[in-house]
C-alpha positions as CSV (number, residue, x, y, z in Angstrom):
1,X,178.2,197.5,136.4
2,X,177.0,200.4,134.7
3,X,179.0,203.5,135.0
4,X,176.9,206.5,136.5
5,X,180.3,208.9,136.5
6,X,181.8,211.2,133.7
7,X,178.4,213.1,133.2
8,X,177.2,216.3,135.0
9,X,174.9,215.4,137.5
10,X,172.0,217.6,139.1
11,X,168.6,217.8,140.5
12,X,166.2,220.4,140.0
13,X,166.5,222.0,142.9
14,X,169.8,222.9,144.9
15,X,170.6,221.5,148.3
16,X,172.8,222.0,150.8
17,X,172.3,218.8,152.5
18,X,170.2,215.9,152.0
19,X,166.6,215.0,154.4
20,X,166.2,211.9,155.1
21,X,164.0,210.0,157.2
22,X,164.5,208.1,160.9
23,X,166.0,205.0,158.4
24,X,167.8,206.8,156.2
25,X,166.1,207.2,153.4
26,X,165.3,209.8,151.5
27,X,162.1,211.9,151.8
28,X,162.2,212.4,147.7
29,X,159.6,214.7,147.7
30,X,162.2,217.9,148.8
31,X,165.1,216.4,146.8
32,X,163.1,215.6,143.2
33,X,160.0,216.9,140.7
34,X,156.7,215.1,140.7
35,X,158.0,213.8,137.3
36,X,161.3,212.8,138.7
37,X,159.4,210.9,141.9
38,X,156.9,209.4,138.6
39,X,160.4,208.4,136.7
40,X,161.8,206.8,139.9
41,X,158.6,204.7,140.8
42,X,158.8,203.7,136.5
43,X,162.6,202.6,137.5
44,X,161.5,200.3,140.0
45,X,158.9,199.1,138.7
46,X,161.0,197.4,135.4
47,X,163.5,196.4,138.0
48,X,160.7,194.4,140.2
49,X,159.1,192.8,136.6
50,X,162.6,191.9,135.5
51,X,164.2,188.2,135.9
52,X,167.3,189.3,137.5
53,X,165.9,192.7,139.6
54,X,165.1,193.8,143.1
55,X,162.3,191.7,144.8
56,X,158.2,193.5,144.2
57,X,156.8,195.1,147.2
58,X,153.8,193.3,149.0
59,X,152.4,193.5,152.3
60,X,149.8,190.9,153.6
61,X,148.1,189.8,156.8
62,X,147.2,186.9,158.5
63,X,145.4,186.0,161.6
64,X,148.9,185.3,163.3
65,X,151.4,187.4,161.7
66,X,152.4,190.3,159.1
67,X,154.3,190.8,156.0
68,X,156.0,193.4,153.9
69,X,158.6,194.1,151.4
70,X,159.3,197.9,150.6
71,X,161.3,199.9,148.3
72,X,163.7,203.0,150.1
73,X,165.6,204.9,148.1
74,X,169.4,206.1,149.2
75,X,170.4,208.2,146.2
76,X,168.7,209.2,142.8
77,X,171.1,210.1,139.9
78,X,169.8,212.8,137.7
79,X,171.4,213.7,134.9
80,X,169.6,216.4,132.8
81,X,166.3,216.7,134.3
82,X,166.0,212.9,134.0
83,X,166.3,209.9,136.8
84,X,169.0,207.8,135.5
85,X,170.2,206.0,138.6
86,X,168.8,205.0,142.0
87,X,170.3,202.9,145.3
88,X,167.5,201.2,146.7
89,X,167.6,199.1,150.1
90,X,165.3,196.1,149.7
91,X,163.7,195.7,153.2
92,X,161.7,192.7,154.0
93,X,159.6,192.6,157.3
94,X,158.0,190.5,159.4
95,X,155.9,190.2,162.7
96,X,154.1,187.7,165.0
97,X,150.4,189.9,166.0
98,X,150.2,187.9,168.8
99,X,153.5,187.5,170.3
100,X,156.5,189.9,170.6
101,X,158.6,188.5,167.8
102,X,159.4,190.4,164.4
103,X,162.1,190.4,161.9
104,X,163.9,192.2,159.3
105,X,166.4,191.8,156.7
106,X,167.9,194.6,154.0
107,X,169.6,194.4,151.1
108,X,170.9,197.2,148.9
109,X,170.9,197.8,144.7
110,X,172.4,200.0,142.1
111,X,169.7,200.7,139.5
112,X,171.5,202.5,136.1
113,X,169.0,203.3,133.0
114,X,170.9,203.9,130.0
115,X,169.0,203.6,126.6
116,X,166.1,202.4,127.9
117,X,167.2,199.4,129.6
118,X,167.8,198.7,133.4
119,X,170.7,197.8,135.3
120,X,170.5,195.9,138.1
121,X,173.6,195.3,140.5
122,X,173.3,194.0,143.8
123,X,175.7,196.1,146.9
124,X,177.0,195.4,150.2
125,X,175.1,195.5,153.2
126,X,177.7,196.7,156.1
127,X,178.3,200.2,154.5
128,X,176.0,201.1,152.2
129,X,173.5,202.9,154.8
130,X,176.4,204.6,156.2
131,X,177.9,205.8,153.5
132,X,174.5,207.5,152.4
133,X,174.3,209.4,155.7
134,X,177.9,211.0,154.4
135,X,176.8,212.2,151.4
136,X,175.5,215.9,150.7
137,X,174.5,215.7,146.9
138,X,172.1,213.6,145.0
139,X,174.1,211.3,142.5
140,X,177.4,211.0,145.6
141,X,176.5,207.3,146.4
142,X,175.5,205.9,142.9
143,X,179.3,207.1,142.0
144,X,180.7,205.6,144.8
145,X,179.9,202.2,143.3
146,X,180.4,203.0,140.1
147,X,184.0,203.9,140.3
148,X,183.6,207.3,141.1
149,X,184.7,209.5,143.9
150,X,184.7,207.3,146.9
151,X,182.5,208.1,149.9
152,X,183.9,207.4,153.1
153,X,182.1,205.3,155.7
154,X,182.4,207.5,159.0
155,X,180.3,208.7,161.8
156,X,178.0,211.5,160.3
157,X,178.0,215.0,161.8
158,X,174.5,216.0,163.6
159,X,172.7,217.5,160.8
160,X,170.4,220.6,161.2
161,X,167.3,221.7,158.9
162,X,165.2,224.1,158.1
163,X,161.5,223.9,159.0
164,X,158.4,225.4,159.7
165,X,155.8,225.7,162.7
166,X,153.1,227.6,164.1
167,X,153.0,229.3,167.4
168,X,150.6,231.5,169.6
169,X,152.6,235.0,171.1
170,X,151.6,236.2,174.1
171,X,150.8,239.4,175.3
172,X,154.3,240.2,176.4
173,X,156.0,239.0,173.1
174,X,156.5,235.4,174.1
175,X,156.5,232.7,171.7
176,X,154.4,229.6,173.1
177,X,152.3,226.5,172.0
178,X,149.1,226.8,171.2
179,X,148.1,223.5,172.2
180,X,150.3,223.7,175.8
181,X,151.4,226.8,176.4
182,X,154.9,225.9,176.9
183,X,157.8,228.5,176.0
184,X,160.0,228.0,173.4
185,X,162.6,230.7,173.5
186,X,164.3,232.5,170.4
187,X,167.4,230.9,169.5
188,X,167.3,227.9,172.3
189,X,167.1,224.2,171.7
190,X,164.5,222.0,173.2
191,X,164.5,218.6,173.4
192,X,162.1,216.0,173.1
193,X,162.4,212.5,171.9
194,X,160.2,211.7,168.8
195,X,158.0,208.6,169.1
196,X,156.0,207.3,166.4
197,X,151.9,207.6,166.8
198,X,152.0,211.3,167.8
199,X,153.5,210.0,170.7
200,X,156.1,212.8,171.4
201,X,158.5,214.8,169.4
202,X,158.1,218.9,168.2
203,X,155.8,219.3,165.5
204,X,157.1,221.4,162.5
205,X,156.3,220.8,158.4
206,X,158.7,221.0,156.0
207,X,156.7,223.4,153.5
208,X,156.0,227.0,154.3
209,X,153.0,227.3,152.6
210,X,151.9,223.6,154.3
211,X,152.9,224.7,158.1
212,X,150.2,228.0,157.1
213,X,147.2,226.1,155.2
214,X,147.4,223.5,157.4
215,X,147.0,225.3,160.6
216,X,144.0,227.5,159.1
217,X,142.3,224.1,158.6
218,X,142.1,222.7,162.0
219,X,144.7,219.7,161.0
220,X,147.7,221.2,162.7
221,X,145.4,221.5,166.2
222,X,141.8,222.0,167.0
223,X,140.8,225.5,166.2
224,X,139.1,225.6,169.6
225,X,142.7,225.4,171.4
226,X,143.9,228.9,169.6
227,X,140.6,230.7,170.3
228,X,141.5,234.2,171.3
229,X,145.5,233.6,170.7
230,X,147.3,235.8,168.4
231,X,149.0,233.0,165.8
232,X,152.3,233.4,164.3
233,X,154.9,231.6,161.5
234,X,158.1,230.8,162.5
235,X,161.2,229.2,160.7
236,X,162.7,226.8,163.3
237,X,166.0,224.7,162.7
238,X,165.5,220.6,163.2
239,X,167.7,218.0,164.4
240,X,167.9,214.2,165.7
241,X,165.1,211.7,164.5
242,X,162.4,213.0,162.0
243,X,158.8,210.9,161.8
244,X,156.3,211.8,158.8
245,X,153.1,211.6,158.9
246,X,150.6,211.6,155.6
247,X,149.3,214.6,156.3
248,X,152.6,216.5,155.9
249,X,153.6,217.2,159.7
250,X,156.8,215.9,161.1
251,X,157.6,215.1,164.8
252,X,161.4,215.7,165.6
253,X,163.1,215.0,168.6
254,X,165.4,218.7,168.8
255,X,163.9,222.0,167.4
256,X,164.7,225.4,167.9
257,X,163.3,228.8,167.1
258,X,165.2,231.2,164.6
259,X,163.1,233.8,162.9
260,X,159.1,235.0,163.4
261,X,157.8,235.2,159.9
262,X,154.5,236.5,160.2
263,X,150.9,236.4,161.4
264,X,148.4,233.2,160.5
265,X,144.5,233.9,160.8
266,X,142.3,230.9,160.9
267,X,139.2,229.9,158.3
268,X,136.0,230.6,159.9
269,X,135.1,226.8,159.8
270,X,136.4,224.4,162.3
271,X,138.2,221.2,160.9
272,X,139.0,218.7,162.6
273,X,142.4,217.8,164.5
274,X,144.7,214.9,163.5
């Protein structure tokens, strides 16, 4: 096994914990640079083509039943500005269309570069997600396996981030939705379980700037539903499961109020709603 310990290891950006998704991976794209998410997807790719690497991703149909394989990734190493390292979970599912039967199987690797060349090693299964939920640092998990600080395999802490949504105020100074007019109260918790398909869950983006453009395009919610309502930013802590969606916008299952930024006017066009 290649060692990934005994160098300095950072990202470009600092964190004070990691984001991950409702599986545990990690959403790359607030941990890395667009040329560390194009180095990671170079990784994988030599590791897929080689003899002895992770199986390619696919994803196929049938009349009866569906396919896929897909890459996650647990931990990049960066060392210098550059991807050196990655745990990846292999996950392979399947599904009967017609019938309520699926499967799934994981399986988890340590990917090293070092001159060029990629290192494939195969992990356990029982810990390795686990473990990953402990960690607070890119680079913590790769060094596990390599012989490095060991990273203990416990129950994880709820974790709390910060987030971004839009909200109409009121008259009287209150802070509702624009969409249903329900209250959400500074500093108080609400609770609602996220379900895939814009099914349920608090809406929130991760990005600032996103939460803002997205809302002045229609994409966040019909323009027609904040006609007449005064619009404001706010920086909200998130908790519990996290679903993504392409467009940016997350549904989370806990979410809570902590500052009023500032106001949000809306483009004259209407755009519209997701």
């Amino acid at each position: 096994m290649s060692s990934l310990t005994g160098k300095k290891t950072t990202s470009s950006k600092t964190h004070t914990s990691l984001l991950r998704d409702e599986y545990g991976a990690l959403l790359l794209q607030t941990q890395v640079s667009p040329q560390q998410l194009e180095d990671i997807q170079k990784m994988l790719h030599r590791a897929s083509a080689m003899k002895n690497g992770i199986p390619p991703t696919y994803s196929q149909f049938s009349k009866t039943d569906f396919e896929c394989l897909n890459h996650d990734i647990y931990d990049v190493v960066v060392i210098r500005g550059k991807v050196r390292g990655l745990v990846v979970q292999v996950r392979w599912f399947w599904k009967h269309l017609r019938k309520t039967r699926s499967r799934m199987t994981k399986s988890y690797y340590l990917l090293s570069s070092t001159r060029n060349t990629v290192t494939v090693t195969e992990l356990e299964n029982a810990t390795c997600a686990k473990r990953a939920k402990n960690t607070n640092k890119l680079g913590q998990l790769a060094a596990h396996y390599s012989g490095g600080k060991a990273v203990k395999c416990a129950s994880t802490a709820t974790q709390v981030f910060s987030a971004y949504k839009v909200l109409a105020k009121t008259a009287d100074g209150r802070l509702v939705s624009a969409f249903d007019g329900s209250e959400y109260p500074m500093h108080q918790w609400r609770y609602e379980a996220a379900q895939p398909a814009h099914k349920g869950g608090f809406y929130c983006y991760l990005s600032e700037t996103q939460a803002v453009e997205m809302t002045q395009r229609g994409a966040t919610f019909h323009q027609s539903v904040s006609d007449g309502k005064k619009l404001v930013l706010c920086e909200v802590e998130i908790s519990g499961r996290s679903i993504g969606y392409a467009s940016g916008k997350r549904a989370v299952s806990q979410l809570r109020v902590i500052a009023e930024l500032h106001s949000v006017e809306l483009q004259q066009s209407t755009a519209t709603s997701l």
